[in-house]
C-alpha positions in Angstrom: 89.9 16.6 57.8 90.8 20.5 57.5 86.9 20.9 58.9 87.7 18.6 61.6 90.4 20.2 62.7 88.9 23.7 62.9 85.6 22.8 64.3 87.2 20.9 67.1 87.9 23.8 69.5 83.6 24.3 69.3 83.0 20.5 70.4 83.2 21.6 74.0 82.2 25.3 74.2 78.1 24.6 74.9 77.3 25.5 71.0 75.1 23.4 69.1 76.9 23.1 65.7 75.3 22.6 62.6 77.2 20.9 59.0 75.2 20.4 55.7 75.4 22.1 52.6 73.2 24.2 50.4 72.8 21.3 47.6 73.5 18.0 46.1 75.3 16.7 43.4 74.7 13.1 42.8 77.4 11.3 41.2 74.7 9.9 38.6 73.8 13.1 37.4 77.0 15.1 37.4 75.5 18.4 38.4 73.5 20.1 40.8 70.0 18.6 41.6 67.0 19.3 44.7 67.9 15.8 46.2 68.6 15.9 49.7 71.5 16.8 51.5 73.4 15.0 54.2 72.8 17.2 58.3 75.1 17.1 60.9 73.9 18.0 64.2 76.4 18.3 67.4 75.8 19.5 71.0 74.9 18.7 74.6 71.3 18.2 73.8 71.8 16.1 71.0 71.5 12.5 71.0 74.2 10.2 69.4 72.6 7.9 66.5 73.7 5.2 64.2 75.6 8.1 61.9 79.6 7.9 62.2 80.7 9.9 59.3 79.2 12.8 57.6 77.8 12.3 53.8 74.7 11.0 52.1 74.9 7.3 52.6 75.9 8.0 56.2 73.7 10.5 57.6 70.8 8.1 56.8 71.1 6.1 59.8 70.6 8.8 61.6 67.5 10.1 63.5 66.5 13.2 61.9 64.8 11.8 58.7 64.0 13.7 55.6 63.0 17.6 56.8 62.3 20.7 55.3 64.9 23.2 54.8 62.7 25.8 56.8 62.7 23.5 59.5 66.6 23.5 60.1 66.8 26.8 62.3 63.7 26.2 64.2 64.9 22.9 64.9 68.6 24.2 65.9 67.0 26.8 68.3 65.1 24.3 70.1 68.4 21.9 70.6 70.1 24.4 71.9 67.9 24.7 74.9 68.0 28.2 74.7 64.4 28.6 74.0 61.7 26.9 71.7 60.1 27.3 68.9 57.3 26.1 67.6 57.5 23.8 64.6 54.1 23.6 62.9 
């Protein structure tokens, strides 16, 4: 909710925000693991999916998938508009 609250003056200055974080830590294993991490993409060029709230179940429904970490700053460069990249 502190996040929320501190990332809402970005919602509407043209940015395309980004949320994830740099690892897991499923509840099963009680540590650290390489499992995926939740992605939470917001701008004017993004499309509004299934997710509502950000966390592993959650995220998903979304419409990014599974994706490479090397892929995230291409991908957030292209959906900003500001120029593209390309992603092969």
């Amino acid at each position: 909710e502190t996040y929320d609250k501190l990332l809402k003056p970005l919602l509407n200055s043209g940015f395309t925000i980004a949320v994830t974080g740099d690892h897991a830590t499923p509840c099963k294993h009680l540590r650290h693991s390489g499992d995926a991490v939740p992605l939470l993409i917001y701008g004017k060029n993004i499309y509004k999916d299934g997710a509502r709230q950000f966390g592993e179940g959650e995220c998903r429904k979304g419409n990014i998938g599974i994706i490479r970490g090397s892929e995230v700053l291409a991908m957030l460069v292209n959906l900003s508009g500001r120029f593209n990249y390309y992603l092969g």
